[in-house]
N, C-alpha and C positions, 0 to 999 in steps of 0.2 A: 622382680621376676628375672632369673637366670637365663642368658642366652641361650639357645638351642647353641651347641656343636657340632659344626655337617665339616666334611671333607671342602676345601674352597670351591672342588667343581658341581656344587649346587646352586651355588651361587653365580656363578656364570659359565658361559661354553667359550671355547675358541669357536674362535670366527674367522677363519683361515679364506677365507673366500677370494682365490689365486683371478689376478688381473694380466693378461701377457700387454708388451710392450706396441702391440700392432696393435690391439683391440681400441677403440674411437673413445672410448672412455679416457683412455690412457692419457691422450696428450691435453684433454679440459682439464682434468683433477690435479690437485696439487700433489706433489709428491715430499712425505714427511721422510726424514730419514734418523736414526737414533742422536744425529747433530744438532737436529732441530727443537730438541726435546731437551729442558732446563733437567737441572737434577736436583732433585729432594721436591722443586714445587711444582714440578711439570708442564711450566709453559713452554708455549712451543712460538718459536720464533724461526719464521721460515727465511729470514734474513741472514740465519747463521750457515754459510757456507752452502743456502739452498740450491737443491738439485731440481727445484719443480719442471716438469717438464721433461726434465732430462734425463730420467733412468730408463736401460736396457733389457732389465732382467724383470722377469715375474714381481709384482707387488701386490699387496694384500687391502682390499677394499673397505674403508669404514665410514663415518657420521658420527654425527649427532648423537648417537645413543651409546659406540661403545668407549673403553677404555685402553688404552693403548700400554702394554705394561715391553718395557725393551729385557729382550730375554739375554742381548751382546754386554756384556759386563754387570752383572746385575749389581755389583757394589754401587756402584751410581745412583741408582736409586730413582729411574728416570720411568717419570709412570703419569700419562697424557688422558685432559680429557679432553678434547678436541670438540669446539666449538663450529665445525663445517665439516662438509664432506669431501673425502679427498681418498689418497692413493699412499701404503706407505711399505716402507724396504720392509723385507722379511724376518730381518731383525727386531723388529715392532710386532707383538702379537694384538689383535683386536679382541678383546672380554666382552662378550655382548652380556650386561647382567640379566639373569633370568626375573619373570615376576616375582614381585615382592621384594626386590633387591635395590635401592635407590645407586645410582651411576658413582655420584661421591663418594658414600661410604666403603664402595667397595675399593676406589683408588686410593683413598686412606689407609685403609684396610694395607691394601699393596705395601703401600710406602712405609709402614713402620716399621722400626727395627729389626721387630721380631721375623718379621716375615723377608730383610733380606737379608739376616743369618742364617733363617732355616733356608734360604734359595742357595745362599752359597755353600753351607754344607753339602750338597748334591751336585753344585756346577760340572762342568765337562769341557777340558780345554785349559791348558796352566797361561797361555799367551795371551789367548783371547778368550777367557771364559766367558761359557752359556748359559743359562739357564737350563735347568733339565723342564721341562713347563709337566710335564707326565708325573714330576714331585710336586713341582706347587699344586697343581689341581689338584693334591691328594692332601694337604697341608689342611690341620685342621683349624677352624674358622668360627668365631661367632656369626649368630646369627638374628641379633634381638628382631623385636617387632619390626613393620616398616617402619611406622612414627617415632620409633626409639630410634632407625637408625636415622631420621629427618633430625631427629634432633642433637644428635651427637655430630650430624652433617653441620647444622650451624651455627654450634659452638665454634668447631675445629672454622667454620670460617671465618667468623667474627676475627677469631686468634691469627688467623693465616693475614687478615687486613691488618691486623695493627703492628703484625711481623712487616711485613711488605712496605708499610710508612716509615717503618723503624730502618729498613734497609735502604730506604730512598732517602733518608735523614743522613747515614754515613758517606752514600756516593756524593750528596749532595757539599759534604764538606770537604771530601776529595777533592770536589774540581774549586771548589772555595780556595783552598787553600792556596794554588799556583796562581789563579784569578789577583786575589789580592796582592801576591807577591808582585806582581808585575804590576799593579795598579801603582802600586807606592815605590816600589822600588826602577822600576822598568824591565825590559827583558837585561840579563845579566851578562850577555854578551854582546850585544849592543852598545848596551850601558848609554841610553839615551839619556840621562839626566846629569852625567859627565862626573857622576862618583870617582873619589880617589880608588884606584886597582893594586891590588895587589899577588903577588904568588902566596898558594894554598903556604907552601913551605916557609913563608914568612911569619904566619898569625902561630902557628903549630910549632908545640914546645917538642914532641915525640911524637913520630909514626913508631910504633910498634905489630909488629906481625905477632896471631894470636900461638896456642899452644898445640901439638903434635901429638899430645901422649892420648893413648886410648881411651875413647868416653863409654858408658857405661848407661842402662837404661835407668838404674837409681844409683843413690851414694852411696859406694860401700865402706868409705869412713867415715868419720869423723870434722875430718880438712878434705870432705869432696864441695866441692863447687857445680853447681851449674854452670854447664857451657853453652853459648851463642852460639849457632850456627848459621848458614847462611837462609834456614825457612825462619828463622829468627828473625832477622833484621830486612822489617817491611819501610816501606815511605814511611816518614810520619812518628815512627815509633818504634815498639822491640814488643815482638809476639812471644808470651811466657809460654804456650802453650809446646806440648813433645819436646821438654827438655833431655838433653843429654849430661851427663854428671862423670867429672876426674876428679883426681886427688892433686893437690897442688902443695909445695911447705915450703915455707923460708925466702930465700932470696926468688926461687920463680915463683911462688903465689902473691909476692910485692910486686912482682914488677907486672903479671898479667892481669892484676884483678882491677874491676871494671871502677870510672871511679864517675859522679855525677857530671853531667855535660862534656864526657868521652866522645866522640863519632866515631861509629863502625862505618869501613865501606868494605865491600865482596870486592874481593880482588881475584879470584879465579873461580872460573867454570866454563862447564863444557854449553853452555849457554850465552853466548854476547851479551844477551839482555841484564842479566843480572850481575854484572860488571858495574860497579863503580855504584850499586845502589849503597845508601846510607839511612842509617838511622843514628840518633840521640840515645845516649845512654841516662834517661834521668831517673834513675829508680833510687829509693835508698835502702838497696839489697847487696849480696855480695853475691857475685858473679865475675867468670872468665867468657873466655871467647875462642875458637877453634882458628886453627892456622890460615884456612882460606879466607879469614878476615883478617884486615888492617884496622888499628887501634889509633885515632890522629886523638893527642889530648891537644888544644887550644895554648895555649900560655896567659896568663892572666894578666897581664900589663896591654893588652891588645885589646882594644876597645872592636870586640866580635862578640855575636850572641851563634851559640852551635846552631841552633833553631833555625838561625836565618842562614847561616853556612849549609846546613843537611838541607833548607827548602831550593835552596838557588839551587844545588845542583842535584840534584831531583826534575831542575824544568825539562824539558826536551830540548832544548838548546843546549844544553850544556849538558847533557846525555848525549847526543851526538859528538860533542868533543871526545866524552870519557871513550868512546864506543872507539874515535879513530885514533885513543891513544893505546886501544890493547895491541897485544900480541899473542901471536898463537903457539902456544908448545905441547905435542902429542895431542892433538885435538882441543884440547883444551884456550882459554883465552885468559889472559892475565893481563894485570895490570902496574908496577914496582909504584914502589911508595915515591921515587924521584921524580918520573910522568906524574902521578896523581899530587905531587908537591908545586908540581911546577904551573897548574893549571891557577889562571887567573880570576882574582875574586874580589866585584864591586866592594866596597868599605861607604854604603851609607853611616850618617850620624849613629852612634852607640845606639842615643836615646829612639830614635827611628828602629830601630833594630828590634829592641825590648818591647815598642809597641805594636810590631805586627808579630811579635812572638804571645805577647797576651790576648792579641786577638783570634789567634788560631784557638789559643787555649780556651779561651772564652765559648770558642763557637763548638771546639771538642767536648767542653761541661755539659753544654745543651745535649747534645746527641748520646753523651751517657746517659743523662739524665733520662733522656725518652728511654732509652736499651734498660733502664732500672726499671722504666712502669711498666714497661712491658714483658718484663722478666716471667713473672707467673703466663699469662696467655700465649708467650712465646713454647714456656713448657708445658703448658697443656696440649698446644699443638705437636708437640712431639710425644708427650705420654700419656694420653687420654687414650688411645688406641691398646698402649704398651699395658694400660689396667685393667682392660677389657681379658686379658692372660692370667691374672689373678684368678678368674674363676677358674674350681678346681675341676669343673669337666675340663676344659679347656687343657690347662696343665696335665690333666693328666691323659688325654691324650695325644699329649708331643710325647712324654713320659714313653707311651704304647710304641708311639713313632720310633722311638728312638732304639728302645728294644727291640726293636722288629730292625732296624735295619743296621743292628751290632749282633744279631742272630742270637741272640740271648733265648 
């Protein structure tokens, strides 16, 4: 049986119910503010830069029963079902669902796709955009049974638990990985276990600076390349995702293209942090790299594994070095390949090297392996909602929406 289609404001009401700063309420309740509120899963975590207690201005009263959808940037996707009752900035709107409406379904409902393209097509404000809430309440909405929507509730939950294990599987081998480094190796500027040291610039056959020429959202030849840039190159690895693409030939496409166990590091930005991060190039693809990275290739008579060279300086130790070797020009922060050459690097046993290089790798197979089972329930939690649009009431009254507000 086909959902009803109602406008979303049948499905619940704003709950605007204004709290001032003097009233006794004010200073027991917790106070939420759109920082405290995760985005895409909606936890709310009052530890993140919490204001409780401490706001001046009017806030808006909720519980137990409503939904908290954040109308201040609505791309974020930040949409709360709050587990206690508290106090929260006005930025937060409270949904109290009406009968017959289950509290989950509706905050699902929120969060998918479809519903914050149709929020942002209406937003108001290019800096800070709003939410218009006068369009979403008007946003058209299924409406199955209650128990249809109990149970579409705890699929999408089921899927949201084995998303959440699958995401505590990755952090988990984040902090694994500099754990282990220092287990076996020690801290790497210390160098408690009295390794031979050496300068970066001794192991490294070429530092090379990446390419300059204009990149492009696809290839428009032939000899285009994917280019690296600096959202590219994470700890750990190299993020294929929002590539950018140039054309390269001849003597500059030999000399920039990437080649297996290269190290990228960020040698400039208008961010300290991201100074001197590095990743391993190990793919066997073809690719370049953008100017504001540095290209260090290894020399192969050098008994180094890149793996352990990218994890040592990666620690926080030796991120505080890179950090007091930048400089600052036009705001910006850099780093020359002669400072990032000159920095000193433990030389455990080769074969030591390769073993906590296959153990990282080992513990990385696991965590694909989970990210593979969970592949389907991961997208069902994203598009179970998104199929719920297929129906052709439904489409077609965005279709009506859509006419109506191109004046057609």
């Amino acid at each position: 049986m086909a959902s009803r289609i109602v406008p979303l404001g049948e499905l619940c009401d704003l709950d605007r119910r204004g709290l001032r700063p003097d009233e006794p309420d004010a200073a027991r309740l917790p106070l939420l503010g759109v920082e405290n509120v995760d985005s895409g899963t909606g936890a709310v975590n009052l530890n993140t830069r919490s204001r409780v207690g401490g706001g001046k201005s009017t806030s808006f009263r909720f519980d137990e029963r409503h939904v908290l959808y954040a109308k201040l940037r609505p791309y974020l996707n930040k949409v709360a079902t709050p587990e206690f009752a508290g106090r929260c900035s006005t930025e937060l709107v409270p949904l109290l669902p009406r009968p017959g409406v289950d509290r989950d379904f509706l905050a699902y409902l929120l969060r998918r796709g479809e519903t914050v393209a149709f929020v942002m097509s209406s937003v108001t404000g290019s800096r800070m955009p709003r939410a218009d809430m006068k369009a979403l309440m008007s946003m058209p909405a299924p409406l199955p049974s209650l128990d249809e929507q109990r149970r579409i509730v705890d699929i999408l939950n089921r899927a949201a638990r084995i998303e959440t294990l699958r995401r505590r599987a990755a952090d988990r081998l984040r902090e694994f990985v500099p754990a282990l480094f220092v287990r076996m190796f020690g801290d790497p500027v210390e160098n408690p276990m009295g390794w031979q040291v050496r300068p970066l610039a001794d192991l490294v056959q070429e530092f090379r600076y990446g390419t300059s020429r204009k990149c492009y959202d696809a290839a428009d030849s032939e000899d285009a390349l994917p280019v690296l840039r600096i959202p590219n190159v994470i700890h750990g690895g190299v993020d294929w995702t929002n590539l950018k693409f140039t054309s390269l030939r001849g003597e500059e496409r030999k000399k920039l293209k990437l080649a297996r166990g290269d190290i990228l590091f960020v040698r400039t930005n208008g961010n300290p942090e991201y100074i001197g991060r590095c990743a391993v190039f190990s793919e066997c693809r073809e690719a370049a790299y953008a100017s504001y990275l540095i290209r260090a290739r290894l020399k192969r008579a050098e008994a180094v594994d890149p793996e352990y060279v990218s994890a040592g300086l990666a620690l926080p130790t030796m991120r505080q070095i890179l950090l007091r070797l930048t400089r600052t020009t036009a705001g910006n922060y850099n780093i020359s390949t002669g400072l990032l050459g000159g920095i000193r690097i433990p030389l455990p046993p080769f074969a030591l090297q390769r073993r906590y290089t296959e153990m990282v790798k080992a513990a990385g197979a696991l965590v694909q392996v989970g990210e593979s089972s969970t592949r389907i329930p991961a997208a069902l939690l994203e598009s179970l909602m998104s199929r719920l649009l297929q129906d052709r009431a439904l489409a077609g009254g965005f279709h009506s929406l859509a006419t109506a507000q191109r004046g057609d």
